[in-house]
Structure formats: structure tokens, C-alpha cells
N, C-alpha and C positions, 0 to 999 in steps of 0.2 A: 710126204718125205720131209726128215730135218731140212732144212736149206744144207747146201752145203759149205757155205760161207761162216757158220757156227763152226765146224771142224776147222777148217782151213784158218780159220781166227784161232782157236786150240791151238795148231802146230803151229803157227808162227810164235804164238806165248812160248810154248815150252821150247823152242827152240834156242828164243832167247835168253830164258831161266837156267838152261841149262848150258850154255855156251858151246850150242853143238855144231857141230859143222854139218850135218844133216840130223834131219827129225823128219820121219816118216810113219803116216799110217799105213800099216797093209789091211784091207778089208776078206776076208773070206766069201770068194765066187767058188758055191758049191765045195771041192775039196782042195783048192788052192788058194792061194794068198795071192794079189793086186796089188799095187800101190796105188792105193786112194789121195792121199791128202802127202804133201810133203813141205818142206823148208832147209833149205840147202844152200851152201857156201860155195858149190862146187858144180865146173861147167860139168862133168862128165856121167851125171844121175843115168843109170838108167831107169827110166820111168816104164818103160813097158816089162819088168820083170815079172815073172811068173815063178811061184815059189810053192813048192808041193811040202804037202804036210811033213814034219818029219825031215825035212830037207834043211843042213846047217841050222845056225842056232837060231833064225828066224821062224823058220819049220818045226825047228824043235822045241822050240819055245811056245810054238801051237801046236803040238800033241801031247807035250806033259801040264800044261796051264800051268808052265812056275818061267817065272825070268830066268835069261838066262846071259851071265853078265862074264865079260873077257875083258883083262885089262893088259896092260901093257904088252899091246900086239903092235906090230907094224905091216901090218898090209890090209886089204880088204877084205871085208866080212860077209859072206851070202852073196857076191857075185851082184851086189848093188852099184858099180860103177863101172863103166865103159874102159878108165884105164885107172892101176893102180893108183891108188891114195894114200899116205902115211901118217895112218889115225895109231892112235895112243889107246881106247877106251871104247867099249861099245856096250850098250845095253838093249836087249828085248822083251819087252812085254805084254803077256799074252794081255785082251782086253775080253772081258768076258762077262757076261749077264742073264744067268741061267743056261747058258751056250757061250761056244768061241764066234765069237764076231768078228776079231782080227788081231794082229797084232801092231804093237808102239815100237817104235825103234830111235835110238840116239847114236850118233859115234861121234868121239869128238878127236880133234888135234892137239887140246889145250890139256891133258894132263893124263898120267896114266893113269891114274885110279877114278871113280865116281866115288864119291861122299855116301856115305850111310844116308846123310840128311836128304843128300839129293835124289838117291833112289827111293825111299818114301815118297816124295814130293812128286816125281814119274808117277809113282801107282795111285797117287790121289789124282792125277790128270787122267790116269789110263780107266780108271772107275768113272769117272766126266767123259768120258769117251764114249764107255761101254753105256753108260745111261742113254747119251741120246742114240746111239747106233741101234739102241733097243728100243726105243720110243719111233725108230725111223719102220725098223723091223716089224712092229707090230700094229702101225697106226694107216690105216690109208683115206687118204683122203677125196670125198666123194666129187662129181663132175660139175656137180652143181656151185663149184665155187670158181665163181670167174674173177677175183680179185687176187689168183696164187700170185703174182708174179709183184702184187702191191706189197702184200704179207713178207713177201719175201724183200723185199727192197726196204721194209719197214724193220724184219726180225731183222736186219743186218747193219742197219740204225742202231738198232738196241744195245745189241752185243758187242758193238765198239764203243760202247759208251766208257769214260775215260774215267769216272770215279759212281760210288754212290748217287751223290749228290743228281750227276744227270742222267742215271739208268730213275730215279723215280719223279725226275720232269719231263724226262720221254717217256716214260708208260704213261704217261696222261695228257699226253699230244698223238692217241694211236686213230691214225686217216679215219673219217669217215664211210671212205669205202672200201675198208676189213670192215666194219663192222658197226650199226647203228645203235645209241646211247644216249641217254641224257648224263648219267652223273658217274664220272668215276673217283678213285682215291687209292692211294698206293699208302700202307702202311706199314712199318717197319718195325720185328718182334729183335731187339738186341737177343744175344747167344746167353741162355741159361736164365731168358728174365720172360717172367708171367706178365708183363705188361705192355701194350704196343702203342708207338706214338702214327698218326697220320702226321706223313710226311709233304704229298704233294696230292690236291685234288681238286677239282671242277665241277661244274653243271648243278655242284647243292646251292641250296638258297641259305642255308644257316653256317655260321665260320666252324668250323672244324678243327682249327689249329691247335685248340687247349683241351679235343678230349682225350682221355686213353682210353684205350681197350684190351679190358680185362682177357684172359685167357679162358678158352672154353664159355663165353660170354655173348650172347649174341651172336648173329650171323658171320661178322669177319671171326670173332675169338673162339667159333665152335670149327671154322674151316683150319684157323693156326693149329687146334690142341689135334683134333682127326686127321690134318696134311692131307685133304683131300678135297676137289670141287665139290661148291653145293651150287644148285639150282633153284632157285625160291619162285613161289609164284605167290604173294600177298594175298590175306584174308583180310577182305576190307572191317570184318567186323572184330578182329584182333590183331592190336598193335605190336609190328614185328620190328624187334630189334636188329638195326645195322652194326652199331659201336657199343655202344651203352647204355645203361637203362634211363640214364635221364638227359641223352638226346632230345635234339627237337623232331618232329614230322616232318619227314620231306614226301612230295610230291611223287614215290614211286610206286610201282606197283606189281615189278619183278626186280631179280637184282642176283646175280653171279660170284662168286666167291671163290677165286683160285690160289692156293698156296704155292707163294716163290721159294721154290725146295730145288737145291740136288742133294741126291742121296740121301744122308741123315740130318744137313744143313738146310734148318729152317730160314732162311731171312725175311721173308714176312707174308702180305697176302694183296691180292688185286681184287680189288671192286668195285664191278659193273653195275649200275642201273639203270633201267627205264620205267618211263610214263605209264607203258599198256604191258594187261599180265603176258601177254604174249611175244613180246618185245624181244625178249632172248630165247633163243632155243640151243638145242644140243650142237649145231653146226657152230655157234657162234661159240659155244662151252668149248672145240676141238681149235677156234683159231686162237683164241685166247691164249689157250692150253701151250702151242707152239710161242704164242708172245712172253711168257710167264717163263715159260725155258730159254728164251735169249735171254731174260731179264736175269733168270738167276748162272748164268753161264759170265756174262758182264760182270756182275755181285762175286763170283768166284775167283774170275780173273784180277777184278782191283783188288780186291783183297789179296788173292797171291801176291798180287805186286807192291803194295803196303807191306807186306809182312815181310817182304823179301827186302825194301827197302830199311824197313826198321834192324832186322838183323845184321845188316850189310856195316849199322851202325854202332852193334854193339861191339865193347869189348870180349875176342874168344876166350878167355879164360877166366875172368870173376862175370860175365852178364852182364856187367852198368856201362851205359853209353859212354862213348868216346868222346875223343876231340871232334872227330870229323860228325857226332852227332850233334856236338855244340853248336859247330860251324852252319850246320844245315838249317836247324831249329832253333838258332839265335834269339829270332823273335818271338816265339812261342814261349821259349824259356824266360827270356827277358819278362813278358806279363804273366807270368807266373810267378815271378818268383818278386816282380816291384808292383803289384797290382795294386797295394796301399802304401804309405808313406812310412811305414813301417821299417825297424832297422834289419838287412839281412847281413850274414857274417859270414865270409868267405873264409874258409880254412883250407889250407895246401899240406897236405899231409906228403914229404918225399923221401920214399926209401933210399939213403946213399950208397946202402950197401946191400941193392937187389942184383946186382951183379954177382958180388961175393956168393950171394946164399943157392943163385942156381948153376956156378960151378963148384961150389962147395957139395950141393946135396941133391943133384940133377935137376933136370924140367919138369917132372911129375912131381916131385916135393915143392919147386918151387914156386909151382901153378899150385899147389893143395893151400901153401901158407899163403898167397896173394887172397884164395876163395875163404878160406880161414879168419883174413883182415877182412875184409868186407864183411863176411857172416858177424862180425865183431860191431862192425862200423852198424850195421841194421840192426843188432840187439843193443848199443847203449844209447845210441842218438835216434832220440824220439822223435817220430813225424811232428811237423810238416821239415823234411828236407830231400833235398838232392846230393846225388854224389856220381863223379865221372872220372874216369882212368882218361887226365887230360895227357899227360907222356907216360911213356915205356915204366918210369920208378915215381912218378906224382900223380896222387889223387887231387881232382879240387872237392870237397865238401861246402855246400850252399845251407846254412842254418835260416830258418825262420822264423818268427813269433816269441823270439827268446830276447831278455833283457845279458847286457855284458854280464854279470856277474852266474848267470847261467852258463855264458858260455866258456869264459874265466875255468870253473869246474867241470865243465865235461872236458877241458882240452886237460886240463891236470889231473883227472882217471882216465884219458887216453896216454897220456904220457906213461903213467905209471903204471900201465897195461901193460905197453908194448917196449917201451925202454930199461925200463928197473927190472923185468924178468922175462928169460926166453918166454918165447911163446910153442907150444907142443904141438907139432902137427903129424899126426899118425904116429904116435910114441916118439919121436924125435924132438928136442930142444931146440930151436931156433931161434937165435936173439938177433932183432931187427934194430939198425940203426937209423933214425929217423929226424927229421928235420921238420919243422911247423911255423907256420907263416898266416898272417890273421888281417884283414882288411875288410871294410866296414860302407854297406849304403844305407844311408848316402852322403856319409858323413867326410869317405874318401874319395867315390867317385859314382859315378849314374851308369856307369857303360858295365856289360858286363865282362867284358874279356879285359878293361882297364882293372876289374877289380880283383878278377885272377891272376894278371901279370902282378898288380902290387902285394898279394898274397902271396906269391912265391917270390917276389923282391925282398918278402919281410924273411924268409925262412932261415931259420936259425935254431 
């Protein structure tokens, strides 16, 4: 069986992601629905629900396999609380994997409607759902293993693990007793790239840090490109490739190859080695098997939540980061952009009259001309730079690698862009009035928000 501390780690994520006031699994027992797994704001759940197919939109939601989404309600939805509740928003969706397995559910208090964005983001969790309920569904695990309850205290290690970084230094801390080994290594295939770096590994005798591995390449890069375990047992009289073909020999003489996958997300591969060819067998291919699905359920969660953080910090309507992503990412910004002694140019570009233009020519014209300016700002100024929506009508642009008289000319073909002639957005004229402000490291200042307040001090 999955643990069920992997689900129960799931709804608490999505519970938070989506600001619900309950997030519930229903599982399917035979031809009714359960509440399995939940996360909830609210004293009055009931937990013991029984919910027949077909029955409101939780039931209904499991007899047509489509979602099924009510907003701007004010009462209780499916008979899930003990005493009314005054929710706004409710969504359900069926979870499904060649069968109904069960259903996902959200309701919230905090808005009438659900986001387009955020019901996508439901069905990529309720597809993470349906994977392991179907892994749970079809997988059983035989008597002979007396270390379940280690496995389990271990997979539940994994999958809280809090970034990258430590789901691949605890897959190479896994007990000794789940499972005996000499050498493992956890390797990491970036998204859309044929090359994979070892990230964290043990028990080899030669450094590992600087190889890569090629795709389809050997034993880890033929389990990435197939996404399926291999089981090797070594021919002492032909040298078999682990990583690369100009590896050194190590000391083994079986060795396991699991790909860290959900669904269609590859994130890398796990491998195991030992001394004697008999050292791993199929039981140990099956604990693995459940280690390699915390690992990638962990890998899905921080990533949700990265990405969730990064958006949180764009600007919604041109896409380039804000103030508040200045603010966050201060330092990262800062050695990026002073990493040499090099002069960078701070330009403050501020529309005075964005007010003007979006009740002059409504909020979708004046969201088109903002996305317009920008689309402009990334066709004339040539990388390396940065650019941020720091207020409501001020961009700061960061120039790079460029001498003054460079930039002298780019700000006088932005001038005469955008000032000497409207600019046309969806057949419409629109002339921007604009203001420009220009300060200089390190010749003005070292700090970075010193050298955007004196660039918008300059604006004139």
C-alpha cells in the first residue's frame, strides 16, 4: 500500500495552494465514496460521510468523470458539514487512472469564483493523486517484508523533504534496514535536456561530481530515455556502463536503476549498487519503487511551490517582476547584475499619464499598451538586462555590458519611440507621456534600491 502520509502530505499542499477552507479526498469503497484524506478550517467536517454515486455534485462528479464547479453559493455543498457553512466557491474532481478511484474536493470562503489557473493546478494534483491511488490499487506487497513500518517512517522523511536540494541527500541516507547496498547516487535529468548531472552519492570509490550522463547512455541514461526500472546482474567479462563510457570501475556487480517520474515528469533516476550479483533482487526493485515515488511527489510539491512563489511575484499584466520580487530577491539580483566592476545603468522609465490612458481608453486597452511597452522594451535593448514594474506607472530597467554612449542612444530611440509619436495598440493611437531618469554603478551608488530611488530622483 502507498503510505498514507504521501496523500495526507498532498491535501494539506493543495489545501494551502488553493486557500480552501476544506480539501478533501473521497476514495471509492466498491460503489460509494469515503472521505479518505482531508484538510479543513472547520470544527464541523463530517468525516464519516457516505456519498453514493450520482449523488450532488460530489457523486456527480463521479459518474460523469468531468468536474464539477458552483460558485458564488452560499450554503453547503454534498452534505459535508455537521452545521451550515458560508462558502463562496466549490470545486470537484473526479481522480481517475484507467478507473474512478475517487474524488478531490475544494470549497472555499475567500472568493466567489476559482481561477482558471487554479483549477488547472487542482487537476495536475488530482492526476498526482490518481497515480499513486493506482500504484496503491495494483501493487501488493508480499509477507516477507518485516521492515514495512521502517519504509514507511522513511518514505514520510522523503516527501516532506522542503526543496530539491534535500529530497537528493535523503535518497542517499535510505536505512540500512529497507534495504542492503554498497553504492548509491541520485541524478538529476533538467526538463527538456538530454544530459544528467549526479547530484548526491555514496559508497563509490572514484569522485563522481564532474561526470554527466548522456541520455539513452549507459545503465542510469537507458532507465531516463525508457522511464522504466532496470535490474542488471554484471558480466564479469564485459564492462558495463553505469554513467559514462569513460567512467572509472567500480567494485560492483549488480546495480538497479529507478526513474524519479510522475506522470509525464521525468526528474531524474536512483541508483543502487552492490558487491555480490545477487545482492538486489525484485523485493528490493518494489521498496525502492515506493522510495522513488516519495522522492518524486517531494520534487512536485517544491516545485508547485517555487512556481507558486515566483508568480505570486510577477507583475499580472506585462509578466516582469515586481517590486515585491526585488524586495524578496535583493541579493540574488544584486550579484547578478554587480558580479564585475563593470558600469551598470539604471533607467526609470515613468508613465505620467497611465492614469489618463486607462480611463480614457478602458482596462483591456490599457493592459494591451503596458504589454505593447514591454514587448518594445525586449525588442530594442539588447540582453544582458533586466526590467521590473517597480510602481503602478514606473518601470526600473538595469542595462549591462554597455559603455554611456550606448546608452545615451538607446534612451534617445526610446524617447522618440514612445514620446514624438503615438504608439498603436489594436488599431488605436495612443500617445504616452513619459518621464526618464538615469543613474549609474558604481559611479552613483553600490546599493541597489539606492540606485533606483536616484534614477527616479533624476526623472525628467
Amino acid at each position: 500500500m502507498i503510505p498514507s502520509n504521501l496523500l495526507s502530505h498532498l491535501i494539506d499542499l493543495i489545501g494551502n495552494v488553493a486557500d480552501a477552507h476544506t480539501t478533501a479526498l473521497f476514495g471509492l469503497t466498491k460503489d460509494k465514496l469515503v472521505m479518505r484524506e482531508h484538510f479543513t478550517l472547520s470544527r464541523h467536517l463530517n468525516r464519516d460521510i457516505v456519498i453514493k454515486i450520482g449523488e450532488g455534485p460530489i457523486g456527480l462528479a463521479a459518474q460523469t468523470l468531468k468536474p464539477q464547479l458552483i460558485e458564488h453559493i452560499d450554503s453547503d455543498i454534498g452534505g459535508i458539514y455537521k452545521k451550515p457553512e458560508n462558502l463562496k466557491g466549490f470545486l470537484a474532481v473526479p481522480v481517475v487512472a484507467e478507473d474512478l478511484l475517487g474524488v478531490l474536493i475544494i470549497d472555499t470562503k475567500e472568493s466567489y469564483q476559482i481561477s482558471i489557473k487554479l483549477q488547472k493546478t487542482l487537476l495536475n494534483f488530482a492526476e498526482q493523486i490518481a497515480w499513486h491511488l493506482h500504484q496503491e490499487k495494483h501493487r501488493t506487497i508480499t509477507n516477507d517484508m518485516p521492515n514495512l513500518q521502517e519504509l514507511n517512517s522513511y518514505c514520510k522523511f522523503l516527501a516532506e523533504s522542503p526543496n530539491r536540494s534535500s529530497v537528493a541527500d535523503r535518497l542517499t541516507q535510505i536505512p540500512p534496514a529497507i534495504i542492503s547496498f554498497k553504492s548509491i547516487a541520485v541524478i538529476w535529468f533538467e526538463e527538456n535536456q538530454k544530459e544528467g548531472r549526479i547530484i548526491g552519492y555514496r559508497g563509490f570509490t572514484h569522485d563522481l561530481s564532474e561526470t554527466v550522463v548522456h541520455f539513452g547512455k549507459g545503465l542510469v541514461g537507458s532507465c531516463a530515455k525508457n522511464r522504466s526500472p532496470l535490474l542488471l546482474r554484471f558480466n564479469s567479462e564485459r564492462k558495463t556502463i553505469l554513467f559514462s563510457e569513460d567512467e572509472k570501475t567500480e567494485d560492483l556487480s549488480s546495480a538497479v536503476a529507478l526513474p524519479i517520474q510522475l506522470n509525464e515528469t521525468l526528474y531524474g533516476v536512483l541508483l543502487v549498487g552492490s558487491t555480490s550479483p545477487e545482492g538486489l533482487s525484485h523485493a528490493d526493485l518494489d521498496k525502492l519503487s515506493l522510495i522513488v515515488s516519495a522522492a518524486a511527489s517531494a520534487l512536485f510539491c517544491s516545485d508547485t511551490k517555487d512556481r507558486w512563489a515566483y508568480d505570486k511575484n510577477l507583475d499580472p499584466v506585462t509578466g516582469v517582476p515586481n517590486h515585491r520580487f526585488l524586495t524578496e530577491y535583493k541579493l540574488a539580483v544584486s550579484e547578478e547584475l554587480f558580479k564585475s566592476n563593470q558600469p551598470v545603468y539604471f533607467l526609470s522609465v515613468q508613465l505620467t499619464n497611465l492614469a489618463d490612458l486607462y480611463q480614457t481608453y478602458g482596462v483591456d486597452q490599457g493592459d494591451a499598451f503596458l504589454k505593447q511597452m514591454i514587448a518594445l522594451f525586449a525588442k530594442m535593448i539588447p540582453s544582458p538586462k533586466f526590467v521590473f514594474r517597480f510602481s503602478e506607472n514606473t518601470f526600473a530597467l538595469m542595462l549591462m555590458n554597455r559603455k554611456q554612449k550606448e546608452v545615451d542612444q538607446l534612451q534617445t530611440k526610446l524617447k522618440q519611440l514612445f514620446e514624438y509619436n503615438p504608439l498603436h495598440v489594436n488599431g488605436v493611437a495612443m500617445q504616452a507621456s513619459i518621464q526618464w531618469g538615469l543613474s549609474v554603478y558604481p559611479d552613483d551608488a553600490k546599493e541597489l534600491f539606492k540606485l533606483i530611488s536616484l534614477s527616479r530622483n533624476r526623472l525628467s
